[in-house]
Steps between C-alpha positions, in 0.01 A plus 500: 500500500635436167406243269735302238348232215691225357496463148653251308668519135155527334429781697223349678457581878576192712483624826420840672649569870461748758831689733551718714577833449821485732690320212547799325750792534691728269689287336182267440193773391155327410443432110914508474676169332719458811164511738377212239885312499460523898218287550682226329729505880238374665237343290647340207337426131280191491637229236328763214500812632798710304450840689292703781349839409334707709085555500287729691222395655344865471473505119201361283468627172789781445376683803621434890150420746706751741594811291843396503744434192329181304748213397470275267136536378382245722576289811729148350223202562627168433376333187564862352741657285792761490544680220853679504453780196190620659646451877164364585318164700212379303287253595378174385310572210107425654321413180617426158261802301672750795754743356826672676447862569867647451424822736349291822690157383149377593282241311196654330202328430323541155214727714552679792394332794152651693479644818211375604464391935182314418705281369814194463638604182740288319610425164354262268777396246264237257265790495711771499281689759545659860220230683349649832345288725233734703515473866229351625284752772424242749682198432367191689713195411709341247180415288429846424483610104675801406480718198776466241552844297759570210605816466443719158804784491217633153245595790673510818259279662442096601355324253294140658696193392366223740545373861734367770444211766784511718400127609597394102746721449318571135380797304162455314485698191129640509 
């Protein structure tokens, strides 16, 4: 299968679709201009779109999930970006303190992110923190009250910060 994204004269990505690998011969190779022109035969721009170009569905951060030949940094996603110098999808910017890595074409965070499985980690933007909430050992119902951690890249280690009641949908600062 090959996959094409939309993109319209802002370079943003519009639409992303999947064919079939029998459209292509010799005259049409994958990640060619006239394999991009072709799809226009049979599934025309939208109102905005201005051009197809090809994405692989294989390729997340400069490198190809497969060990094949990586294309375009990363997979087109719609809400994203192409960025024609660099040859490169980027995605929607997640967070406005994130910044653009120009090898992966990924967005970094100010810290790196934890690996931690004891825990839902996600980023905490007023705070500027990764925030883990710690899974719970025997969870009983929606009542339950589960420790809310903040991560401190200085020690490399949770630090307390409060608690989480799924039923109110709050944190508690302790």
């Amino acid at each position: 299968m090959a996959h094409f994204a939309e993109i319209n004269s802002n370079n943003e990505v519009i639409k992303v679709i999947k064919v079939g690998d029998d459209i292509f011969t010799e005259a049409r190779p994958e990640y060619s201009t006239a394999s991009e022109e072709y799809i226009i035969t049979f599934c025309p721009l939208s109102e905005n779109g201005v051009r197809w170009i090809q994405t692989s569905i294989n390729t997340y951060g400069g490198q190809h999930t497969q060990g094949g030949t990586p294309r375009r940094k990363n997979f087109a996603g719609i809400g994203g970006t192409y960025d024609p110098t660099a040859d490169a999808f980027i995605d929607e910017k997640p967070y406005p303190s994130w910044t653009l890595n120009n090898t992966t074409y990924l967005w970094d965070a100010p810290t790196a992110e934890p690996e931690d499985d004891n825990y839902s980690i996600g980023w905490n933007e007023d705070l500027q923190v990764w925030q883990g909430l710690k899974y719970l050992e025997n969870p009983v119902d929606e009542n339950d009250v589960q420790e809310v951690d903040h991560w401190n890249p200085n020690t490399n280690s949770w630090d307390s910060y409060g608690t989480f009641t799924a039923v109110s949908d709050t944190i508690t600062p302790n």
